[in-house]
MARBA-3410 file (N, C-alpha, C, O; in Angstrom, 1 decimal):
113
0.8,-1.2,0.0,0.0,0.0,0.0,0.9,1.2,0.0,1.8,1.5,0.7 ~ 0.3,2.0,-1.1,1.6,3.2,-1.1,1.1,4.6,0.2,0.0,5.1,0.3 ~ 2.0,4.9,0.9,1.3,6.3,1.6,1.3,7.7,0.8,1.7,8.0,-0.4 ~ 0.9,8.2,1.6,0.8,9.8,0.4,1.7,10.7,1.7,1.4,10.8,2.9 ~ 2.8,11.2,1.0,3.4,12.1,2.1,2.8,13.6,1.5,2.3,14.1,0.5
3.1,13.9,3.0,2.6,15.7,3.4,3.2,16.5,1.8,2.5,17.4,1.4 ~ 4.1,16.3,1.4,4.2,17.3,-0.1,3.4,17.0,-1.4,3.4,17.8,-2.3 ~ 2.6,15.4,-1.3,2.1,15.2,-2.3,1.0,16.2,-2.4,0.8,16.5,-3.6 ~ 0.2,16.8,-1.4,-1.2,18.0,-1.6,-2.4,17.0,-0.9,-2.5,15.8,-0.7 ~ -3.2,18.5,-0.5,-4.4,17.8,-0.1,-5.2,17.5,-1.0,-6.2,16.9,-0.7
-5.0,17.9,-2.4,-6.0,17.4,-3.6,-5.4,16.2,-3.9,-6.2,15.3,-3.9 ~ -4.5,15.9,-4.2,-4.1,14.1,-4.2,-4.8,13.3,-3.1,-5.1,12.1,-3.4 ~ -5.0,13.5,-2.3,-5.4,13.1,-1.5,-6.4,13.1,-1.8,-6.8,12.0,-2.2 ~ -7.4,14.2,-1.9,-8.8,14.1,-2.2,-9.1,13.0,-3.3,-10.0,12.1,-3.3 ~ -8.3,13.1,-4.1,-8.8,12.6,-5.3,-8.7,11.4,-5.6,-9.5,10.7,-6.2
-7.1,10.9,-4.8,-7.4,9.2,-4.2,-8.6,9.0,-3.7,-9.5,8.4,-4.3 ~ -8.7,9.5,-2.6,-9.5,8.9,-1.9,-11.1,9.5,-1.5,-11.9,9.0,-0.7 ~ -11.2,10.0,-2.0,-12.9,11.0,-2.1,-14.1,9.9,-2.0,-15.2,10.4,-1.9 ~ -14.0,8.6,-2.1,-14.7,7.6,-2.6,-14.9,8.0,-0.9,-15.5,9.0,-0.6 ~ -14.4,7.3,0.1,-14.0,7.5,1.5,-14.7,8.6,1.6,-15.9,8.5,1.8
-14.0,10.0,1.5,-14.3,11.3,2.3,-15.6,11.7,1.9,-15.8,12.8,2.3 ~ -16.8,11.0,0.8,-17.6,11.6,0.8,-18.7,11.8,0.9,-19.5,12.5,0.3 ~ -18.5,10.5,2.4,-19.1,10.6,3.4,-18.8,11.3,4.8,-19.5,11.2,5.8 ~ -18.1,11.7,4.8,-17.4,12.7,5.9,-18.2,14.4,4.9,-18.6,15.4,5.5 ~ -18.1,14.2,3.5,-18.6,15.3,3.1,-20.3,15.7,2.8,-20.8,16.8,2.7
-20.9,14.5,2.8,-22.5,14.6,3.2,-22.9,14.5,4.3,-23.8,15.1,4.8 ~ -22.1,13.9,4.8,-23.0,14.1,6.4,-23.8,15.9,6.8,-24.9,16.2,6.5 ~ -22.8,16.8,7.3,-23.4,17.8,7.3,-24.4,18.1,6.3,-25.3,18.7,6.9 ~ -24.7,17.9,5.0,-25.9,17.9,3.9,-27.0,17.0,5.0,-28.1,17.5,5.4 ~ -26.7,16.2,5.3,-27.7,15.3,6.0,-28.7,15.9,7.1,-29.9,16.1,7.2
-27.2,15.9,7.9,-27.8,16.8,9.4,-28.7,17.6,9.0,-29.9,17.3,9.1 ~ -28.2,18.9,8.5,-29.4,20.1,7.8,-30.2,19.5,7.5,-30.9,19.9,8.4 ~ -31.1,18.5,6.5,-31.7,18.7,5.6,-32.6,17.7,6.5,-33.7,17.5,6.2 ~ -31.7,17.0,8.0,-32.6,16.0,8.7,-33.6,17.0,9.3,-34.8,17.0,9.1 ~ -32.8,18.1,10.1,-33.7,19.1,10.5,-34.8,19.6,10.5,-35.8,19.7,11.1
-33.7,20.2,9.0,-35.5,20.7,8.3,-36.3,19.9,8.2,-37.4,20.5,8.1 ~ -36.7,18.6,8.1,-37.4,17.7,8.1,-38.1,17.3,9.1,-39.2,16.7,8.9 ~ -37.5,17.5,10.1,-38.0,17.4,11.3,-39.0,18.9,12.1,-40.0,18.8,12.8 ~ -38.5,19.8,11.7,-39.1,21.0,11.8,-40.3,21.0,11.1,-41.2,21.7,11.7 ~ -40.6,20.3,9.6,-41.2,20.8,9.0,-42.5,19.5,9.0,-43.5,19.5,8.3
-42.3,18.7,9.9,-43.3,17.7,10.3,-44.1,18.2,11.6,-45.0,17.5,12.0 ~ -43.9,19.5,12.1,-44.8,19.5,13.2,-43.9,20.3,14.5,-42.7,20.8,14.3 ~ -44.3,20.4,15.1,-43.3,20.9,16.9,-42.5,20.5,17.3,-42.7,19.6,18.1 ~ -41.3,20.9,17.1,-40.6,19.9,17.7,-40.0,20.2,19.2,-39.2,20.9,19.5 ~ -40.6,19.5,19.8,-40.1,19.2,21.4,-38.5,18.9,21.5,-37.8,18.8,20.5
-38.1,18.8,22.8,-37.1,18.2,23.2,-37.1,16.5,22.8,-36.4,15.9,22.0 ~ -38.3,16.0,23.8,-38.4,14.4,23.5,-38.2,14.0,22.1,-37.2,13.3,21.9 ~ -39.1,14.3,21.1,-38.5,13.8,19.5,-37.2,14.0,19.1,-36.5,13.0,18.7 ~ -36.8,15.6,19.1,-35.4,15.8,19.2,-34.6,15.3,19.6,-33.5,15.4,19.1 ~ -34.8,14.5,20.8,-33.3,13.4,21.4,-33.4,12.5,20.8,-32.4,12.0,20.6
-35.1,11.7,20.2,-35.3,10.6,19.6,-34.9,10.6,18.2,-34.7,9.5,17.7 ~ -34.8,11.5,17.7,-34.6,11.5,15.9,-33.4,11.5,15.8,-32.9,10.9,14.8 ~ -32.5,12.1,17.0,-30.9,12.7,17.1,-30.3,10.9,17.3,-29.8,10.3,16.4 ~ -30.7,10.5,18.8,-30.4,8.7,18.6,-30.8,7.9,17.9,-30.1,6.9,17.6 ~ -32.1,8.1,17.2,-32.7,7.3,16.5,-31.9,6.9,14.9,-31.7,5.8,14.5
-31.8,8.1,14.4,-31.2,8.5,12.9,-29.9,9.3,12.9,-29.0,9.2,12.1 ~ -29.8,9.9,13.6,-28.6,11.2,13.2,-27.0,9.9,13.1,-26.2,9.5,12.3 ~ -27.2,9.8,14.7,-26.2,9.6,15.7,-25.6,7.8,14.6,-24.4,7.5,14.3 ~ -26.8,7.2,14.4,-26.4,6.0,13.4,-25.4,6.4,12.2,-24.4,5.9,11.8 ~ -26.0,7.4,11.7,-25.9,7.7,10.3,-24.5,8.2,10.2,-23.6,7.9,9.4
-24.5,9.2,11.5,-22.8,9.8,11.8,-21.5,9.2,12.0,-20.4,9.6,11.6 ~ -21.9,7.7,12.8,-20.9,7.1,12.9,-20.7,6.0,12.0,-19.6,5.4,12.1 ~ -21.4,5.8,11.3,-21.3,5.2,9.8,-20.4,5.7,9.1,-19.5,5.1,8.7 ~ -20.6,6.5,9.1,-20.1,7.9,8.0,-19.0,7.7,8.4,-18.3,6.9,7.9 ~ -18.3,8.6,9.5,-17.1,8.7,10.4,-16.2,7.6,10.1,-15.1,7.8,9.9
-17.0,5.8,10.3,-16.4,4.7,10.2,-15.6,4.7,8.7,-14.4,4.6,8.4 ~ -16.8,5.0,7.9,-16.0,4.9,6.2,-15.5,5.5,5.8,-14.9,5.2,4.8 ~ -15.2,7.0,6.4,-14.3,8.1,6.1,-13.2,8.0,6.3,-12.3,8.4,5.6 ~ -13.0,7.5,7.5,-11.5,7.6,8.1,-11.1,6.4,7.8,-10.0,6.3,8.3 ~ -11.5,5.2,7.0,-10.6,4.2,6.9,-9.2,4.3,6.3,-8.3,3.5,6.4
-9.1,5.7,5.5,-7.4,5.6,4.3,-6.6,6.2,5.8,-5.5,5.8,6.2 ~ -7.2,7.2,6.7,-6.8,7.5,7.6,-6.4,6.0,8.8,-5.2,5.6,8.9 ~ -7.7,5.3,9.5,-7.2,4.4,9.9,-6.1,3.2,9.7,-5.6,2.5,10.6 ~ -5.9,3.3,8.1,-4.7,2.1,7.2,-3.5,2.6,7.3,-2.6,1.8,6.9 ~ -3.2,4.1,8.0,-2.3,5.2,7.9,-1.9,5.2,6.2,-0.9,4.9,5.6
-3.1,5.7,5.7,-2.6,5.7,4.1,-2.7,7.2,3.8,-2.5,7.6,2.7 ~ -3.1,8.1,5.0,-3.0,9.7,4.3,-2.4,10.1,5.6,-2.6,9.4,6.5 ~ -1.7,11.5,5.8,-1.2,12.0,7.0,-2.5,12.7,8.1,-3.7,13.0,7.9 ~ -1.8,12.9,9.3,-2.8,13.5,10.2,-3.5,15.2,9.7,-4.6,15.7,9.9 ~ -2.4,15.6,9.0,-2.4,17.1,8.9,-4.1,16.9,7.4,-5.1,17.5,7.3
-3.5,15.6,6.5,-4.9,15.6,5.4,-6.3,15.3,5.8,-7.4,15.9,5.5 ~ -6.0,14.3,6.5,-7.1,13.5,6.8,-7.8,14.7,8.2,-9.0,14.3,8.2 ~ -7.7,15.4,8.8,-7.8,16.4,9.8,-8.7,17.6,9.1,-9.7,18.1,9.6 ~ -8.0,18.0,7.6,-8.9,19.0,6.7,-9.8,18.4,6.6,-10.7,18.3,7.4 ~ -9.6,17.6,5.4,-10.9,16.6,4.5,-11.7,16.2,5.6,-12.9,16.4,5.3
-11.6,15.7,6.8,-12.6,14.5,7.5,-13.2,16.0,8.8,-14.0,15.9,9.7 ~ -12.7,16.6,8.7,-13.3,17.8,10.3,-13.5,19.0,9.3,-14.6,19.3,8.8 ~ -12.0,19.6,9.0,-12.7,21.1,8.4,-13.6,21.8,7.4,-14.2,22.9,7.4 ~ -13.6,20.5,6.4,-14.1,20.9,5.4,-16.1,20.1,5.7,-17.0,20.8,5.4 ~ -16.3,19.3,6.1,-17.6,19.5,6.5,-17.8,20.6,7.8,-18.9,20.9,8.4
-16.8,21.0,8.0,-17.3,21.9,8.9,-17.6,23.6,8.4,-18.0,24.6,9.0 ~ -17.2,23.3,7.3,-17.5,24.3,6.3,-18.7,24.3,5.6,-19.4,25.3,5.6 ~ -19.0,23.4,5.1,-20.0,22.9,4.7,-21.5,22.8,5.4,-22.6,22.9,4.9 ~ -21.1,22.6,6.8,-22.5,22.6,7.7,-22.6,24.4,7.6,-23.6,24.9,7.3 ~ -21.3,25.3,8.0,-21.7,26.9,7.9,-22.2,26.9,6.9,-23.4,26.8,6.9
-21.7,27.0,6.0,-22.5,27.8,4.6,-24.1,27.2,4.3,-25.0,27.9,3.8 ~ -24.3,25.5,4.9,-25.9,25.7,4.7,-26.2,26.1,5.9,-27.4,26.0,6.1 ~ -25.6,26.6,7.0,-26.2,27.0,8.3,-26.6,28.9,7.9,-27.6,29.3,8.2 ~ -25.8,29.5,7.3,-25.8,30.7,7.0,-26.2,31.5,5.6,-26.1,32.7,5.4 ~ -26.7,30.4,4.7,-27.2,30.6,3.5,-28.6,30.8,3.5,-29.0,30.3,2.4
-29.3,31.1,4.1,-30.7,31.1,4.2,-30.8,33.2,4.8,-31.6,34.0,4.5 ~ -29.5,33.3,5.6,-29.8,34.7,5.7,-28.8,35.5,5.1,-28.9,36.7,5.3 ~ -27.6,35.1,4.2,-26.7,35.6,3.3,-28.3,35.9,1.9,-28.3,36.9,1.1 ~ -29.2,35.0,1.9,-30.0,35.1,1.0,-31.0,36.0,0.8,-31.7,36.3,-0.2 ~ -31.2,36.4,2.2,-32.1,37.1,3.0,-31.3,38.7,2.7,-32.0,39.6,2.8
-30.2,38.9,2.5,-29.5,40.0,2.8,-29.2,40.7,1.3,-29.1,42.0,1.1 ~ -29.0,39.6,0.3,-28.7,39.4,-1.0,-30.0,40.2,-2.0,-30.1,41.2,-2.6 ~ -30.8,39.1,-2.0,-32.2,39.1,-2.5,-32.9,40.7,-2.7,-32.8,41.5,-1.8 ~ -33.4,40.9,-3.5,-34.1,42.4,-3.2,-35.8,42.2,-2.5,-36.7,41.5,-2.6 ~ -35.5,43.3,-1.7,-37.0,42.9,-1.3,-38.4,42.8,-1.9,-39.4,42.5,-1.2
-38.5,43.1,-3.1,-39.6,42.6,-4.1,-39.9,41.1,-3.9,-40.8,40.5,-3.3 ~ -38.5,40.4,-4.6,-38.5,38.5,-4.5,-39.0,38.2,-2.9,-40.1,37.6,-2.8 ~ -38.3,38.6,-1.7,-39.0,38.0,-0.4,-40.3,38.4,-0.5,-41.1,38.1,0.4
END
């Protein structure tokens, strides 16, 4: 198994292995869109909310987590790649759908709202 050293780039990396990371890269798509689904079914309480969160989220998360990090677990990418791709960049991803709804609000002329 070949490793990818720290000068090969974090786009070699991606591109090896994206099969992997892109489930580390939906998940946040998920979360959001579980949400809104859940919001958009009725009230949501605490009690459902802890139930949907263990029921669905928390499954789906560590699934995810498990298949993402395997090139990481095989030590087939470095800490510094596998650290962007598998944490920062869905963590990017959850902002921009967390803050695109009022970037759109801000954007939009007030005619379209």
């Amino acid at each position: 198994m070949e490793t990818l050293s720290g000068t090969s780039g974090l786009f070699a990396t991606a591109k090896r292995y994206w099969g992997h990371f892109i489930f580390a890269w939906l998940w946040p798509i998920f979360f959001y869109t579980s949400w809104l689904a859940l919001s958009w079914r009725g009230s949501l309480t605490q009690g459902n909310a802890v139930a949907w969160f263990f029921a669905l989220e928390l499954p789906v998360f560590c699934a995810a987590g498990l298949v993402a990090s395997a090139p990481y677990r095989r030590r087939l990418v470095p800490v510094s790649h596998a650290v962007f791709w598998l944490v920062l960049v869905p963590i990017a991803i959850w902002c921009f759908l967390v803050f695109l709804p009022f970037t759109l609000l801000l954007v939009l002329p007030q005619q379209v709202r």
